[in-house]
Biopython code that builds the backbone (N, CA, C, O; Angstrom):
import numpy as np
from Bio.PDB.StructureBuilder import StructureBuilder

atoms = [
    (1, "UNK", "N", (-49.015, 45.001, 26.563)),
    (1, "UNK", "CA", (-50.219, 44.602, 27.277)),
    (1, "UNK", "C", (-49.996, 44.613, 28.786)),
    (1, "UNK", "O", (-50.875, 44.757, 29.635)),
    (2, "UNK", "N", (-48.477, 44.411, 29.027)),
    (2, "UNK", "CA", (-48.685, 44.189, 30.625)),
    (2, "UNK", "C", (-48.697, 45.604, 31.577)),
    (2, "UNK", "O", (-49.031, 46.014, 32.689)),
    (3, "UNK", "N", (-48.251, 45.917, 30.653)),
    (3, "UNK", "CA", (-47.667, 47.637, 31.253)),
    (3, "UNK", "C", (-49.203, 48.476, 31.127)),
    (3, "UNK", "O", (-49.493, 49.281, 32.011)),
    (4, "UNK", "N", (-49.979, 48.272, 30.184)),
    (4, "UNK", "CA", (-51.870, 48.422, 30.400)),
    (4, "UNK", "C", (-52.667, 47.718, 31.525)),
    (4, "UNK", "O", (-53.692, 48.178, 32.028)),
    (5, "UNK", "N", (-52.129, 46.650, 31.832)),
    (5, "UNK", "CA", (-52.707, 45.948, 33.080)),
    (5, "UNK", "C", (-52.331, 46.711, 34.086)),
    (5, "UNK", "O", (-53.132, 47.205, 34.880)),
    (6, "UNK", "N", (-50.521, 46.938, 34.154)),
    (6, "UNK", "CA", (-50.035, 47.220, 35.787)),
    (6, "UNK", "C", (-50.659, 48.827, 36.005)),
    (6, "UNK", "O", (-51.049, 49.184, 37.116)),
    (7, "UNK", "N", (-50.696, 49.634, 34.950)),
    (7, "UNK", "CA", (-51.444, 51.057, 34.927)),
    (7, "UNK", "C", (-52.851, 50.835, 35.543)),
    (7, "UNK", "O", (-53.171, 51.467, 36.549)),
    (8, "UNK", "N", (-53.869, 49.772, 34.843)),
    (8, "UNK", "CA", (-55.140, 49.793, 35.000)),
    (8, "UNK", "C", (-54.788, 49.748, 36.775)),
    (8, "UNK", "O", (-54.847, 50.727, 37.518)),
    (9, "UNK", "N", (-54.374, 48.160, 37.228)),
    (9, "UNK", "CA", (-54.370, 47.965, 38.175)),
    (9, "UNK", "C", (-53.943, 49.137, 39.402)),
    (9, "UNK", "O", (-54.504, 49.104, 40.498)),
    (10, "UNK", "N", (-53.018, 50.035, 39.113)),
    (10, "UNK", "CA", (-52.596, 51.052, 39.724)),
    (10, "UNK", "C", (-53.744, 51.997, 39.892)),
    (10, "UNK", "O", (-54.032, 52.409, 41.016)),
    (11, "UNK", "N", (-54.399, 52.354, 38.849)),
    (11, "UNK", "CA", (-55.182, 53.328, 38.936)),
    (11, "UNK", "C", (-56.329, 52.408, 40.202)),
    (11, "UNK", "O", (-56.481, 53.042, 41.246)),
    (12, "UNK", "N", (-56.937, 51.289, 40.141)),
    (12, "UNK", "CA", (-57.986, 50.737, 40.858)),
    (12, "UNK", "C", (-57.033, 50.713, 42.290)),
    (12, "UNK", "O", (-57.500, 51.309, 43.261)),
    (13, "UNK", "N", (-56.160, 50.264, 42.381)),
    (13, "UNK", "CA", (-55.344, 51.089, 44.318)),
    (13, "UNK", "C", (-55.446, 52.488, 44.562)),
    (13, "UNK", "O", (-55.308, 52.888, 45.718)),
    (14, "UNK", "N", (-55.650, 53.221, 43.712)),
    (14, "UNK", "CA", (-54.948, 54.663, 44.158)),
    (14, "UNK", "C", (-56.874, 54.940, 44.143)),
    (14, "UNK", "O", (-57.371, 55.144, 45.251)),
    (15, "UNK", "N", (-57.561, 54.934, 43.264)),
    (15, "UNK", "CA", (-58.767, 54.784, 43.454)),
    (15, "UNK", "C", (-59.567, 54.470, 44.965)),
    (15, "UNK", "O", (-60.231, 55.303, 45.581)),
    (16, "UNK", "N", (-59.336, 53.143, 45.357)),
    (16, "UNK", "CA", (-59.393, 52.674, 46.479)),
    (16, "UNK", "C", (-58.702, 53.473, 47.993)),
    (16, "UNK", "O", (-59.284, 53.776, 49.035)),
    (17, "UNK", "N", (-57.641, 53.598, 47.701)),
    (17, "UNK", "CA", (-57.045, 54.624, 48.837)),
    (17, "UNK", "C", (-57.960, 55.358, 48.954)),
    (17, "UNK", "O", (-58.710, 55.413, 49.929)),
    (18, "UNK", "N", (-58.018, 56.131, 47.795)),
    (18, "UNK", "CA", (-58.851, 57.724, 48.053)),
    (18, "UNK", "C", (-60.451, 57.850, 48.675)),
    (18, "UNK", "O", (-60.905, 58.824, 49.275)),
    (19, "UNK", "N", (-61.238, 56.437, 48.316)),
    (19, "UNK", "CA", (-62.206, 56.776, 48.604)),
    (19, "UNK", "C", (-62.324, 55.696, 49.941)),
    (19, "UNK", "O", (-63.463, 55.454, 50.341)),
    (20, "UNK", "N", (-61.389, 55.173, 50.496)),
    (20, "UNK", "CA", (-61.356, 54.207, 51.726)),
    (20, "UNK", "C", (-62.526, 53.267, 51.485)),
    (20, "UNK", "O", (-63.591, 53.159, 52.093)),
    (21, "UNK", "N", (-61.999, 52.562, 50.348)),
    (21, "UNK", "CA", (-62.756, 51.393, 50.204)),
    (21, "UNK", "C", (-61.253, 50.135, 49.704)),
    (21, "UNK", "O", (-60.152, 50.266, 49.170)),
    (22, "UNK", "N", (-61.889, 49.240, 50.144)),
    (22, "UNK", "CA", (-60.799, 48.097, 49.714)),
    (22, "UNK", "C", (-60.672, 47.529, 47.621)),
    (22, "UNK", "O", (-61.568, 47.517, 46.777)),
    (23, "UNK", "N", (-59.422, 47.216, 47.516)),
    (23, "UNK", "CA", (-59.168, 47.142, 46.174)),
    (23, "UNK", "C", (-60.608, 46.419, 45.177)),
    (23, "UNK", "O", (-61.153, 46.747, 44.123)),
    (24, "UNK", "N", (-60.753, 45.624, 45.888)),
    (24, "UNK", "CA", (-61.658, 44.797, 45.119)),
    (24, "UNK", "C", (-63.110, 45.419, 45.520)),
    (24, "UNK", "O", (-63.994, 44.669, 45.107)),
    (25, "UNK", "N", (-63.447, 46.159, 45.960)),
    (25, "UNK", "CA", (-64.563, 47.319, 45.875)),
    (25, "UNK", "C", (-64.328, 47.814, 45.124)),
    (25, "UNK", "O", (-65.135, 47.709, 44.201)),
    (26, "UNK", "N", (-63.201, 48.656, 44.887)),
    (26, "UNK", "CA", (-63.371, 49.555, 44.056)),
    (26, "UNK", "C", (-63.020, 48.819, 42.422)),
    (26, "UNK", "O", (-62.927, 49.723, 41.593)),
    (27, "UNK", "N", (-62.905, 48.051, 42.081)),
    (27, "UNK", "CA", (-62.730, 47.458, 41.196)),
    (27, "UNK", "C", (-64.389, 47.379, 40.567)),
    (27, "UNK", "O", (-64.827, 48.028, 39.617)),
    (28, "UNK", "N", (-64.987, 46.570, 41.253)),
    (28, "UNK", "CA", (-67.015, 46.269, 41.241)),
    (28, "UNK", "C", (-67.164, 47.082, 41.285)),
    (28, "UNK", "O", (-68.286, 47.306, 40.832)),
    (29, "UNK", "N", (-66.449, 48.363, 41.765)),
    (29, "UNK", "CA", (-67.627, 49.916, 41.239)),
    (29, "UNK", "C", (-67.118, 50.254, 39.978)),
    (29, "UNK", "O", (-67.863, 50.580, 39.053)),
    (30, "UNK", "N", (-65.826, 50.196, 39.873)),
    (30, "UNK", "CA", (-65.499, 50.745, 38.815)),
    (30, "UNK", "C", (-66.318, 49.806, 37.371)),
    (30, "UNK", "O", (-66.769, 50.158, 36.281)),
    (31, "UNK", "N", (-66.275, 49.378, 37.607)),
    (31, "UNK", "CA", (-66.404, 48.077, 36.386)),
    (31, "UNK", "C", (-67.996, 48.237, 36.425)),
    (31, "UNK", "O", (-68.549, 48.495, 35.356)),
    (32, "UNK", "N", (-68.859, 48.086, 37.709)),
    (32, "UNK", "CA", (-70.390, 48.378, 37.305)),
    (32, "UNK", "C", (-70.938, 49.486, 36.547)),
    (32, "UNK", "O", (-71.984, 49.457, 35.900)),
    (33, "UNK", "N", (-69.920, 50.742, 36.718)),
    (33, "UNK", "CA", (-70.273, 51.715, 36.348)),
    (33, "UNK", "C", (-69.593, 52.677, 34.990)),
    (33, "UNK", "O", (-69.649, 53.834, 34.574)),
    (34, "UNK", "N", (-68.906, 51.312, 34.618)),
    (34, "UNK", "CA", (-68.335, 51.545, 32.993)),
    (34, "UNK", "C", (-66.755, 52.177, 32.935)),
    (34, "UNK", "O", (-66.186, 52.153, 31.844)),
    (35, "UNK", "N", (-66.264, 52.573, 33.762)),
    (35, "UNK", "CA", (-65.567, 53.086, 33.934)),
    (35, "UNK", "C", (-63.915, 52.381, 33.947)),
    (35, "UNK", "O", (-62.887, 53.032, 33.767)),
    (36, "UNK", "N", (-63.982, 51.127, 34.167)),
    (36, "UNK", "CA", (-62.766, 50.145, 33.382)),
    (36, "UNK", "C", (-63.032, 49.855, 32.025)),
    (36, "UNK", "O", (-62.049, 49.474, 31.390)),
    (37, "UNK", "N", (-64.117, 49.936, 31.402)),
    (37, "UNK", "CA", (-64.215, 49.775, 30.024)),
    (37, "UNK", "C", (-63.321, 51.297, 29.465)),
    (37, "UNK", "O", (-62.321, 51.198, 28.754)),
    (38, "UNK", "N", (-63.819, 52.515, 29.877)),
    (38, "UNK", "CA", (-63.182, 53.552, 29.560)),
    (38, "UNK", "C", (-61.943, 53.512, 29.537)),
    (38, "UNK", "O", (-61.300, 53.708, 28.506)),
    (39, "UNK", "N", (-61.241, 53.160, 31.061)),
    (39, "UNK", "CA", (-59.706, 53.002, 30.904)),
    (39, "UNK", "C", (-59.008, 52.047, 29.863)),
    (39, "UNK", "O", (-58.126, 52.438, 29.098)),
    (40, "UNK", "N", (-59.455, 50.836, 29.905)),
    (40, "UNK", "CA", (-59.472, 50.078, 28.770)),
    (40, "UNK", "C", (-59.263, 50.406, 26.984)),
    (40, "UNK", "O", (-58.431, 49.967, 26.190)),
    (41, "UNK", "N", (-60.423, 51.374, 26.806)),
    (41, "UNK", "CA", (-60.365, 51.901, 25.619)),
    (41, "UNK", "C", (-59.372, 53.189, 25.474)),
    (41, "UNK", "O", (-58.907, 53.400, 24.353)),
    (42, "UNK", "N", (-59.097, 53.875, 26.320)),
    (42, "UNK", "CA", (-58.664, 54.689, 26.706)),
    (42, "UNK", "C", (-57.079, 55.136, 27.073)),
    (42, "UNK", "O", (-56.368, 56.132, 27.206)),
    (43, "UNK", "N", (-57.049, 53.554, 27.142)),
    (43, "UNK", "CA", (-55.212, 53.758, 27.659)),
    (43, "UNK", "C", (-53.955, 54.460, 27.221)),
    (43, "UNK", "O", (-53.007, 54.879, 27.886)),
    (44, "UNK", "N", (-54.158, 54.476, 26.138)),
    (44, "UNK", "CA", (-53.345, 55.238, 25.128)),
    (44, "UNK", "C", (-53.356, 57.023, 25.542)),
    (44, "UNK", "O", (-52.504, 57.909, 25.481)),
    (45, "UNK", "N", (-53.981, 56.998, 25.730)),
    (45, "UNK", "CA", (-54.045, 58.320, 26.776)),
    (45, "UNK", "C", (-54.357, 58.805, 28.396)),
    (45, "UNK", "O", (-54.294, 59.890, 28.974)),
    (46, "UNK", "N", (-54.650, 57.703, 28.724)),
    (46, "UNK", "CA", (-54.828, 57.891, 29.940)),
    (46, "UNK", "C", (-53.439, 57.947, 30.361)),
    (46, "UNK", "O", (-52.966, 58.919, 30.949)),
    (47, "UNK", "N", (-52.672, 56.709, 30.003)),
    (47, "UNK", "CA", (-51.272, 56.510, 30.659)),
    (47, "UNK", "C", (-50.009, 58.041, 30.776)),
    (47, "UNK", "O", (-49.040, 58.308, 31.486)),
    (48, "UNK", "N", (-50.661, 58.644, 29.763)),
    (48, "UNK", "CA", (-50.122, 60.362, 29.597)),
    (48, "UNK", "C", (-50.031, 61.014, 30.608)),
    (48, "UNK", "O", (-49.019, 61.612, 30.974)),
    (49, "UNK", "N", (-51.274, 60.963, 31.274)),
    (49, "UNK", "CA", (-51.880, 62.334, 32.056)),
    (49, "UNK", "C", (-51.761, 61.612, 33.511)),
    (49, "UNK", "O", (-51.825, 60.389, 33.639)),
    (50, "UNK", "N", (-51.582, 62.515, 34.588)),
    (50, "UNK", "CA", (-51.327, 62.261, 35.886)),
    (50, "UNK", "C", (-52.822, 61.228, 36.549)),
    (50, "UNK", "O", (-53.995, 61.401, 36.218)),
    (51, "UNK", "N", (-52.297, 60.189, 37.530)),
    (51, "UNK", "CA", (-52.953, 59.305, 37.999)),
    (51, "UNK", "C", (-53.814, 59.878, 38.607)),
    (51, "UNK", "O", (-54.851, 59.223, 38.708)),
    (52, "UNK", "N", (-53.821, 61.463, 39.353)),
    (52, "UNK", "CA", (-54.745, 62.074, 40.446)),
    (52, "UNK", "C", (-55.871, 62.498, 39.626)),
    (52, "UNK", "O", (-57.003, 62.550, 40.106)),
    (53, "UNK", "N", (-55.524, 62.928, 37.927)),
    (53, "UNK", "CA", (-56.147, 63.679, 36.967)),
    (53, "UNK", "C", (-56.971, 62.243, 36.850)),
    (53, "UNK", "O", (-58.007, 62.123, 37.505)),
    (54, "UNK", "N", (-56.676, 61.550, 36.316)),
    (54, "UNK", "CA", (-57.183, 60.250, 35.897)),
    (54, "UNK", "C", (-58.485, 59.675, 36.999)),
    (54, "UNK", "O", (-59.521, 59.105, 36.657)),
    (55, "UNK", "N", (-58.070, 60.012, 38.310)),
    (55, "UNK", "CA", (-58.981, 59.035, 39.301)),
    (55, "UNK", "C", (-60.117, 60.145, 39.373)),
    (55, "UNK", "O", (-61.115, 59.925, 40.060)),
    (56, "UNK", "N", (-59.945, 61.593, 38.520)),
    (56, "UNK", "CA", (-60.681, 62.012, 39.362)),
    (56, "UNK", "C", (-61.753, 61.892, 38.418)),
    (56, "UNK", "O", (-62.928, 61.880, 38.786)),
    (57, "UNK", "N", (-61.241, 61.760, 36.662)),
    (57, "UNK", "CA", (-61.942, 61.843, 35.917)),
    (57, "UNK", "C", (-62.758, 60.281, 36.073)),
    (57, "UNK", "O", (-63.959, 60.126, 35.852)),
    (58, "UNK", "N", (-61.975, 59.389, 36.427)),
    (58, "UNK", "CA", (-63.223, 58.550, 37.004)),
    (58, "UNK", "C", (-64.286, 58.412, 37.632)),
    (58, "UNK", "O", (-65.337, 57.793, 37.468)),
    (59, "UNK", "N", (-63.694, 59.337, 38.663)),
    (59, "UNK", "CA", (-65.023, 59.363, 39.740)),
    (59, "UNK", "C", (-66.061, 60.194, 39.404)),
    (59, "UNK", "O", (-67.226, 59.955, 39.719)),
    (60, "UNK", "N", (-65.706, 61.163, 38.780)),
    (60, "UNK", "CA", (-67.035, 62.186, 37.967)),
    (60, "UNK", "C", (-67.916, 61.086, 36.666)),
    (60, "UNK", "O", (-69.118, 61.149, 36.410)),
    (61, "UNK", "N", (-67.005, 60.236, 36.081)),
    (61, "UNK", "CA", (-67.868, 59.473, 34.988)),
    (61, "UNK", "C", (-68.852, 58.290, 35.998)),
    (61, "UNK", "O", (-69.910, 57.744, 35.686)),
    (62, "UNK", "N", (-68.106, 58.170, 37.189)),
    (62, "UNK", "CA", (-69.174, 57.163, 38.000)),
    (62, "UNK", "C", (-69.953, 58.187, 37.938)),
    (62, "UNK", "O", (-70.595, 58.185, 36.887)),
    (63, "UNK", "N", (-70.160, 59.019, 38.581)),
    (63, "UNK", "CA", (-71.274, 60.112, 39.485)),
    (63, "UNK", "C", (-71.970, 60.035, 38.055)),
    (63, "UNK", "O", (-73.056, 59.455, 38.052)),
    (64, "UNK", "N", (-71.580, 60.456, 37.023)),
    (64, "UNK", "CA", (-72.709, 60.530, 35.343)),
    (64, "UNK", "C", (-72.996, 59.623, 35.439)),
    (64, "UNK", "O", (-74.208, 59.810, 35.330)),
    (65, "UNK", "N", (-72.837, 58.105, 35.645)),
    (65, "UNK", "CA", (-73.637, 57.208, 35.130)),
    (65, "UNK", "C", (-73.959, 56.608, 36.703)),
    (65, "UNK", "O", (-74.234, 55.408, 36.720)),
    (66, "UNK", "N", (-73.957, 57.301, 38.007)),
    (66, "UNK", "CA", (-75.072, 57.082, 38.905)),
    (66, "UNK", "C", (-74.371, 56.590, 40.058)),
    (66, "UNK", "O", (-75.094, 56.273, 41.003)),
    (67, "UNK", "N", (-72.854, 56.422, 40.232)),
    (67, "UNK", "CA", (-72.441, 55.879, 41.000)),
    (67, "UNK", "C", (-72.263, 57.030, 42.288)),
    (67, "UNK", "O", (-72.091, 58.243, 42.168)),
    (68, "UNK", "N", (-72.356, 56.285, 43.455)),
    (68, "UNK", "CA", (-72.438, 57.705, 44.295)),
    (68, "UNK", "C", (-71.102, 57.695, 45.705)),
    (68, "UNK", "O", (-71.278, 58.104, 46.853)),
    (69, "UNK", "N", (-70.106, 57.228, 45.253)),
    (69, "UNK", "CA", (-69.154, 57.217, 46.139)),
    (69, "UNK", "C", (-68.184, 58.646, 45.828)),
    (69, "UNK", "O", (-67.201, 58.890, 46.528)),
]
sb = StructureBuilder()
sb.init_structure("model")
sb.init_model(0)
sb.init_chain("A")
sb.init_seg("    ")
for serial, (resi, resn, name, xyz) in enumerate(atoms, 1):
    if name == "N":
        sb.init_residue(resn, " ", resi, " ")
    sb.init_atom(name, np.array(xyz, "f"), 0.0, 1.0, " ", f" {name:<3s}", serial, name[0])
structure = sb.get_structure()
């Protein structure tokens, strides 16, 4: 479980870097726009595939469900 947290949490910094918003922004976007539920369900494979692959596939599932950063 902790090693799913420190991943989640990693991905929401590297997230944040990229789009020059602060951690806990990008956390409330991520999370408004479903997209920690995904990682969440998801971990088991997410943790596989590269963090850059991962943030980006986030940011395209915001943009589908309306997010516009």
């Amino acid at each position: 479980m902790s090693d799913k947290i420190e991943y989640i949490v990693l991905l929401v910094a590297v997230f944040a870097a990229q789009f020059r918003v602060t951690e806990a922004e990008a956390f409330r976007y991520l999370s408004r726009y479903g997209a920690m539920d995904l990682c969440d369900k998801h971990y088991g494979i997410m943790h596989t595939l590269s963090v850059e692959e991962n943030i980006k596939t986030l940011h395209e599932y915001c943009q589908m469900k309306g997010g516009t950063l």
